[in-house]
N, C-alpha and C positions, 0 to 999 in steps of 0.2 A: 504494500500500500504506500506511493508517496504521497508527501508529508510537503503542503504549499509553505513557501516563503513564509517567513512573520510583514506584514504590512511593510515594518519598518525595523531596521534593523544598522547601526551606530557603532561603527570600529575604529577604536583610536584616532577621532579625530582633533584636530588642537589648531588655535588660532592664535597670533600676535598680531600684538601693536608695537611700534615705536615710541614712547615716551620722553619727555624730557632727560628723566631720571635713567632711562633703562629699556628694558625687553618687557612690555606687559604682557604676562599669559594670561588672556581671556579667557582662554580651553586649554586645559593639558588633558590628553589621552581621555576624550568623554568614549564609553563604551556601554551602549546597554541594545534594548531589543522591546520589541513591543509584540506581541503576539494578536493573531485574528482575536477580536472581542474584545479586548483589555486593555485597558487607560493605562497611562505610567504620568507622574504629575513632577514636573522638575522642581524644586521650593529653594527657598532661601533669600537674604534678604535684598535689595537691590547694589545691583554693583559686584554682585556673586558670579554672572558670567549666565544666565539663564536664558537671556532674551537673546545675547550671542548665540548660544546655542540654535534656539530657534532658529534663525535667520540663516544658519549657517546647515543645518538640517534642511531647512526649505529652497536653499540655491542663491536665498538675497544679498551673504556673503560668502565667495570662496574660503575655503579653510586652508590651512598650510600643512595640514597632513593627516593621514586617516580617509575614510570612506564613508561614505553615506548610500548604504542600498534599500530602494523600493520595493516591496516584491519580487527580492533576491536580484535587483536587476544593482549597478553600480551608476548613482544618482551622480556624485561629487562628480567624477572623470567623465561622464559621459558631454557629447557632443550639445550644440545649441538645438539643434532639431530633435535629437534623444530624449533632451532633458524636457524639452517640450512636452510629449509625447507623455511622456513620465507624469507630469505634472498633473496629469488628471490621475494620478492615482491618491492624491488628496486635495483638502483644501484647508486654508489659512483664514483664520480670523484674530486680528488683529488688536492691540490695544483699545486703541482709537477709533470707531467705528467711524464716526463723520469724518477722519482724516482720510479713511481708508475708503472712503468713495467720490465718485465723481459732483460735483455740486452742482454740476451743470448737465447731469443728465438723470431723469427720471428713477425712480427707484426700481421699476420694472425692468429697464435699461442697464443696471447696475445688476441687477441680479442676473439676469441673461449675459451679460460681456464673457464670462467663460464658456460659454454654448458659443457667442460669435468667433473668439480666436480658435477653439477646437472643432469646431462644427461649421467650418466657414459655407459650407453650400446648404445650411437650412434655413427656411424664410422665415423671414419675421416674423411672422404671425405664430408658427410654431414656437421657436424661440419664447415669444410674449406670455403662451399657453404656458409652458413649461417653466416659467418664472412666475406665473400666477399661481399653479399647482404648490409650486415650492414656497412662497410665500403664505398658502392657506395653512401649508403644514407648519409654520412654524406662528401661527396665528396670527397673520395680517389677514385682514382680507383685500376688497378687489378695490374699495375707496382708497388704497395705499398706494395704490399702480404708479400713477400718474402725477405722485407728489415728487416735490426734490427733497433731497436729506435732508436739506435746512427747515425743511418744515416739520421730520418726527422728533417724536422725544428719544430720548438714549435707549429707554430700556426697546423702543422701537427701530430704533438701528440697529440695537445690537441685536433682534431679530434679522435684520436685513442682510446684516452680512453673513448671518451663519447660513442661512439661505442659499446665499452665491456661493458660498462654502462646499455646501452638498449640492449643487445643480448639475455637477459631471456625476454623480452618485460613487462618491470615491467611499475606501474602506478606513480611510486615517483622516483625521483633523486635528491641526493643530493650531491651538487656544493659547495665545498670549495675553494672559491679565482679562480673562474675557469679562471678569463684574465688576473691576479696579472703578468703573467710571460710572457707576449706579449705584443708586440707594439703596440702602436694605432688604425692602419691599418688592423693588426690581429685581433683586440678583435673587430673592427666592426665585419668583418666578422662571427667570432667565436657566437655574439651575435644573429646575424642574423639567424646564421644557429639555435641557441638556438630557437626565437620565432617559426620558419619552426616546428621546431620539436614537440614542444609544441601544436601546433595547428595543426599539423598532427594526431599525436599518442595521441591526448586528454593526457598527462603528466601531472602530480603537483612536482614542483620543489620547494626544502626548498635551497636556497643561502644563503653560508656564505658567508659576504663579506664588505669592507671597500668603495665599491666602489659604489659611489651612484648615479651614472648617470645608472650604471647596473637596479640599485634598479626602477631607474624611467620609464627603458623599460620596463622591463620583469617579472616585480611582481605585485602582486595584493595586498598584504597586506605585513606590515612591523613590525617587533620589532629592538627596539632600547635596544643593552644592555651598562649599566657601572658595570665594579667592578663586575661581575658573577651573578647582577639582571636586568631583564626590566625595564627600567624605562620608557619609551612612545611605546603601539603600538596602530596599528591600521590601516583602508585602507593609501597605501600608497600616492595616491595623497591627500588625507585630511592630513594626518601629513607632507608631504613637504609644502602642502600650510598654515597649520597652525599648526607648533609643538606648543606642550605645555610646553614641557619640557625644563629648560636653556641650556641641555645640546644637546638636538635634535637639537636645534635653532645654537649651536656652529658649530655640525657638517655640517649642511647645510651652515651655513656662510662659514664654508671653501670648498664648492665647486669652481672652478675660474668659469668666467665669459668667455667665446669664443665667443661672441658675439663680429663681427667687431669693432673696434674702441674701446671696450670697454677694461681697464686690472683692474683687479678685484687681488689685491692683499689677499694671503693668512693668516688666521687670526691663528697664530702657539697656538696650544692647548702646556702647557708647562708641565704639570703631567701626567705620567703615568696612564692610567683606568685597572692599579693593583685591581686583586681582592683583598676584602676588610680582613683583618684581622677580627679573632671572637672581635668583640664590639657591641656597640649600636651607632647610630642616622646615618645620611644622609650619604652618601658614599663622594658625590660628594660635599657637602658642603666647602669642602676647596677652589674650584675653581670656586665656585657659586653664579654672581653676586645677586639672590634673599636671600641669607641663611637668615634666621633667629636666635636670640637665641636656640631656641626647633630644629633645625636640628642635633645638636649636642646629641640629647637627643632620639627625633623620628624616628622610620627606617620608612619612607613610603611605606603604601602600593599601589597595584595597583589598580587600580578601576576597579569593573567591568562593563563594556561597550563598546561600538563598537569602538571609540576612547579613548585609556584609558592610564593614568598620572600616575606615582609615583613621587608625589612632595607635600609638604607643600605649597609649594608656588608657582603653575603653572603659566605659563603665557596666559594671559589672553585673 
């Protein structure tokens, strides 16, 4: 019996900048996998190297080493007409939903432009059809059509775009900060409509995101990054219920508590998860209550296993 590709699948790939100071590693050696039906949710806090990732995953920047494969096909190396092609085998939604559309063209028009550059010989009218249908599902209806972005509200954009997201009917989406920019009240919603979809259309979603009450609906497995490496992933309810790492353990301390009666004061993380200048030993060691001498010294690797550490000194 063979065994299809994982949607999406991440081998050692790693990205620099130039700096004033140095060599910024954005990415060292990011490696994971996402399998048909399962979410994986990248976290940590900004300036960790997450949204690089992203972009770097989806073709918007080249990386400087490693692979990025589609459905076992090779995304990074492949050709401009290849990676075309490719490209329908997901879609992107982005932070910003009103940045990430056209303002001068209808919302109908906007959810169809992936049907127009992939689908260049079907007529309009079809096209229209097929961005009304996708629109119904994600609960616009057909008084939406004909509007420009600047006319919805957010939590109605960011219907919009998830829309044009799924209009090639791809197997992967990926979601950069998809509630970052809604209220409360929206990003239930927004979330909800997210699992509907998910377990409609059989989907595997990679989230970028800070937000980790998201992480605790709507994914199956989690990487935790500092400084442009992993340092803890693994199934997501086994790392919330037992991180390993000091710093998984920070970021779950600062979720609050909403539980009646309860006020759960915020524990402020006070240094930037700047990716790391080119050196040697722990990233994170400056702000770490386990360091040891040798963290200054060792970069940790990550282990590999179902649950897996990069730390000298995990907790235990």
């Amino acid at each position: 019996m063979t065994t299809s590709p994982p949607p999406l699948r991440v081998d050692r790939i790693s990205k620099r900048y130039q700096a004033k100071h140095g060599t910024v590693h954005a990415l060292n050696d990011l490696s994971f996998e996402i399998r048909a039906g399962r979410s994986m949710a990248i976290v940590g806090e900004s300036g960790c190297g997450k949204t690089t990732a992203a972009y770097c995953i989806a073709g918007l920047q080249p990386v400087d080493g490693g692979t990025v494969y589609l459905a076992g096909e090779d995304f990074s190396g492949a050709s401009r007409s290849q990676q075309k092609r490719l490209r329908r085998d997901f879609g992107i939604v982005f932070q910003n939903p009103l940045s990430a559309l056209n303002p001068r063209m209808r919302i109908w028009q906007n959810v169809a432009e992936p049907l127009r550059v992939h689908e260049p010989d079907m007529v309009v009218s079809n096209r229209r059809q097929l961005a009304e249908s996708m629109l119904e599902r994600v609960g616009l209806g057909r008084q939406h059509l004909q509007a420009f972005p600047g006319e919805l509200s957010g939590g109605q954009l960011q219907r919009v775009v998830l829309a044009r997201a799924l209009i090639l009917n791809p197997k992967l989406v990926i979601l950069d900060e998809p509630t970052s920019a809604l209220d409360v009240s929206i990003q239930a919603q927004v979330l909800n409509l997210l699992q509907e979809l998910r377990d409609t259309l059989a989907l595997s979603y990679l989230f970028i995101t800070h937000n980790l009450a998201l992480v605790e609906v709507l994914t199956d497995d989690v990487m935790v990054m500092y400084a442009g490496s992993v340092v803890e992933s693994g199934p997501a309810d086994v790392v919330f219920a037992k991180p390993r790492h000091p710093y998984t353990r920070e970021l779950i301390q600062s979720i609050p508590d909403t539980s009646p009666g309860k006020q759960k004061v915020f524990r402020l993380i006070d240094v930037n998860p700047v990716q790391q200048f080119s050196g040697g030993g722990c990233a994170f060691r400056q702000r770490c209550m386990n360091a040891g001498a040798d963290c200054s010294e060792v970069v940790p690797r990550l282990e590999l296993q179902a649950h897996a550490v990069a730390c000298l000194y995990p907790i235990s």
